[in-house]
N, C-alpha and C positions, 0 to 999 in steps of 0.2 A: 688354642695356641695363638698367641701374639703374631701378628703379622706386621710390616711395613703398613699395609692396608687396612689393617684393624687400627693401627696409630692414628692412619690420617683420618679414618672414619670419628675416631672417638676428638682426632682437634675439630675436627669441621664441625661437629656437636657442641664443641667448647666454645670457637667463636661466633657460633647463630646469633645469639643477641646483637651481638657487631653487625655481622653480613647485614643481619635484617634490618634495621635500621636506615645501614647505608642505601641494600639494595631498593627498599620503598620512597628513598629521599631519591635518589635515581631517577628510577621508572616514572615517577610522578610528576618532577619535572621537567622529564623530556616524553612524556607523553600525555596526552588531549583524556583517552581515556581511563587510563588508572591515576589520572588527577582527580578524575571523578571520583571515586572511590574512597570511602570511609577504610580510616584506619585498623578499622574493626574487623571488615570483611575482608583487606586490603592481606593483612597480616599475617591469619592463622593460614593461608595457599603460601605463601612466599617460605613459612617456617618449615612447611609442609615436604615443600621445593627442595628445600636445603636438606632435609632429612631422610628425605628420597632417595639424594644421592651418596649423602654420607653411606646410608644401608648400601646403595650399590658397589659403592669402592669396598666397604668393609668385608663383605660377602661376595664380591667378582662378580656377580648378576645383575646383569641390565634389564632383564625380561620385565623385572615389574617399573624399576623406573620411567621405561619408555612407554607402559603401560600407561601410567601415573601423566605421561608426557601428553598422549593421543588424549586421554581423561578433561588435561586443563586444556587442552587446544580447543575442544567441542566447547567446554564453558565457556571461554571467554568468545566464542563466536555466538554464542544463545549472547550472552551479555552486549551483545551490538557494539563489542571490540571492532577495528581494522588491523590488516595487517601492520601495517607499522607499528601500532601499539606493542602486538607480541612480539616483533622484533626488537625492540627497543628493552623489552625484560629481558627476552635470553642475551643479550649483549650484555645487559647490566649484571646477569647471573653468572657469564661464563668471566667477566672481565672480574668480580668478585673473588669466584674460586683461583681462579689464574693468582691472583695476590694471596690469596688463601696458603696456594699449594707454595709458591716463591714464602713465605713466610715458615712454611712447615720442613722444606727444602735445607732452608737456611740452621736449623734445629737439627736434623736428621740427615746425617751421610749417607745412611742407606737409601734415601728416595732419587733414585737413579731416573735416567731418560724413559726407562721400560716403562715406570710408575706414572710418569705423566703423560708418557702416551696415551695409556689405557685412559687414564681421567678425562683423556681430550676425545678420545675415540667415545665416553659416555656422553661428553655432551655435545656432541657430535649426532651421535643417535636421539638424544634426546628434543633436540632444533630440530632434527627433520622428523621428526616423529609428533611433534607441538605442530610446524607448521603444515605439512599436510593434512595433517586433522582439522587444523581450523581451516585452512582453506577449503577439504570436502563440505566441511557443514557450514560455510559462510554460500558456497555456491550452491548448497540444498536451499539452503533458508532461502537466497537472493530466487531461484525458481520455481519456489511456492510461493513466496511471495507475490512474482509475476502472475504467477497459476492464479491466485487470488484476487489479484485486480483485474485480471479477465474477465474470471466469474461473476464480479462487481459489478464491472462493466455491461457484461451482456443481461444480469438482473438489474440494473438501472434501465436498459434499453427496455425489456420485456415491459416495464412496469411503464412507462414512456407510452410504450405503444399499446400499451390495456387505459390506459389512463386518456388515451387520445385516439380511440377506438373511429372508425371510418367505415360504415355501413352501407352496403349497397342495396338500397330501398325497390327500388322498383328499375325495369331497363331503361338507363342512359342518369339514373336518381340518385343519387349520395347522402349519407345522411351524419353529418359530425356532429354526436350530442358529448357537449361539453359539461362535467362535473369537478365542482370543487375550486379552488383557487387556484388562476392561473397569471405566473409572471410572466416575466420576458423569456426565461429560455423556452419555457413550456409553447406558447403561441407563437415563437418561432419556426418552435419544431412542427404545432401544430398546421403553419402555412407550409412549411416542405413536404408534410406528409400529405395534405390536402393534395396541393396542388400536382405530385406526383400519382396518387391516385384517379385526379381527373384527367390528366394524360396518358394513364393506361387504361380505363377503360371507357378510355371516349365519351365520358359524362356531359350533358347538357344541363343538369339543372344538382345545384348543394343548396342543401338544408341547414345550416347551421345553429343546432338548440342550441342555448344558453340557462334555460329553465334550471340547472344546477347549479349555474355558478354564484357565487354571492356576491362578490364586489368586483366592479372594472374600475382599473385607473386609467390614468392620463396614456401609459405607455400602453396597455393590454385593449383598450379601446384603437388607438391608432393601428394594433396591428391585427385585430377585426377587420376594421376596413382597408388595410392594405393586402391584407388576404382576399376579402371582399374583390377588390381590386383587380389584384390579381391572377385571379379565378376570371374574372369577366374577360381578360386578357385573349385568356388563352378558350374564352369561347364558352364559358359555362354562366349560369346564369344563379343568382347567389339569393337566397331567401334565408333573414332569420326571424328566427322564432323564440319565446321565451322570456321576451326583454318584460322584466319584473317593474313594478315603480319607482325602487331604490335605483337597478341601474339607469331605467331610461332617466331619471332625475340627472344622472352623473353625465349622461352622454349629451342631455343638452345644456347643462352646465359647461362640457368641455367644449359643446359647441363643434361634437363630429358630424360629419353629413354624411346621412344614411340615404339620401333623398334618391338614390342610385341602384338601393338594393329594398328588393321586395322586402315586407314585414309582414308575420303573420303574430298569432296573440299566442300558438299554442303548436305543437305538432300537427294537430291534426290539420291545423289550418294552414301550417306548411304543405303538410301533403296535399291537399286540395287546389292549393294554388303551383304547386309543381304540376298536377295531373290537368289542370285548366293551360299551362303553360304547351303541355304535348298536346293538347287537344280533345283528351279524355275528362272522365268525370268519373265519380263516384255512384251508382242507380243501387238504390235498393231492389232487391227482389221480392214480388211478392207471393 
């Protein structure tokens, strides 16, 4: 049976190609995001849109439109949409149908105040049914996101501090064996964790291996000895060890002065000269 509502259902089908057109010329340029957007992908959701409702008006059921509404609100927040973007479509959608319905009005006596009430009451439901949706999953996505960078964060630290490991060798003894290549953040970090470690447990003598590392520059040599340095500062007494021919080539190239802190050729010779430092020794047993 013919209805008022079946009429306006089968015009709103009749002008799609119109709407769509318009509505994509719209949206696109008054928005950042669906400017993005190929006309390809852009397209067959807008036709989709439109036919959505059509079926709503012709059939009196909103259930699945709004359904259809929750559906695109989730997409376009995966799509790394903002809120203005979807408002800026339902505006261009509802301002569409609005001429739509004045255009079908103008044709039809019978489409009375009751008919476009209801039309306004659908996309009514349909705007807040779009925006809530995208707003829950724009705010899921925004605190896993955060969730994520924490967990970055705290496996960059772990790795940080496996990587610049700080060993307590013997009582009042420390021992920092450094591996692999180290920049500027890296020897940074390694002087604050240093140096905090010998202020908690009251260290008198660090070992600093290097026997891993392979190349010192200009900056990662300076902050050797300004760790060096600053270690002495605060009362510990700074030995390294390890220095290969490659680096020491490089360090007296840069022309650093080590002439302040112990050297030894190897660990072991560290350790001997830390335990010569407390007044101890090494005695075989026999």
């Amino acid at each position: 049976m013919t209805t008022i509502f079946t009429e306006l259902q089968d015009f709103l089908l009749a002008r799609r190609p119109d709407m769509l057109a318009e509505l994509a010329q719209r949206v696109q340029q008054h928005s950042a995001g669906y400017a993005g957007l190929a006309q390809e992908e852009l397209l067959p959701t807008m036709s989709l849109t439109i036919e959505a409702l059509a079926e709503a008006i012709g059939s009196q059921d909103s259930l699945p439109f709004v359904a259809y509404a929750e559906a695109l609100g989730e997409m376009r927040a995966h799509a790394g949409f903002i809120l203005t973007d979807v408002l800026v479509a339902i505006n261009a959608f509802r301002a569409l149908t609005w001429d739509a319905l004045e255009a079908f009005a103008a044709q039809q006596p019978a489409c009375t105040v009751e008919t476009v009430r209801i039309v306004e009451d659908m996309l009514g439901q349909f705007q807040r049914a779009m925006v809530t949706s995208f707003s829950l999953t724009y705010n899921q996505l925004h605190f896993q996101l955060l969730d994520q960078a924490e967990q970055i964060a705290a496996q960059q630290q772990t790795i940080r501090e496996l990587s610049t490991p700080i060993l307590p060798l013997y009582q009042n003894v420390l021992v920092l064996p450094l591996i692999g290549a180290i920049d500027s953040f890296r020897a940074g970090q390694m002087m604050e964790r240093l140096l905090t470690a010998i202020s908690e447990r009251q260290s008198d003598i660090v070992i600093i291996d290097i026997t891993g590392v392979p190349v010192i520059d200009t900056a990662v040599a300076n902050y050797l000895l300004q760790t060096a340095r600053a270690a002495q500062l605060i009362g510990a007494q700074v030995i390294m060890v390890g220095i290969g021919p490659e680096i020491a080539q490089t360090i007296v190239q840069l022309g650093v002065d080590l002439s302040r802190i112990a050297i030894g050729a190897n660990l072991q010779t560290g350790i001997e000269l830390a335990l010569r430092f407390l007044g101890k020794r090494i005695v075989r047993r026999r």
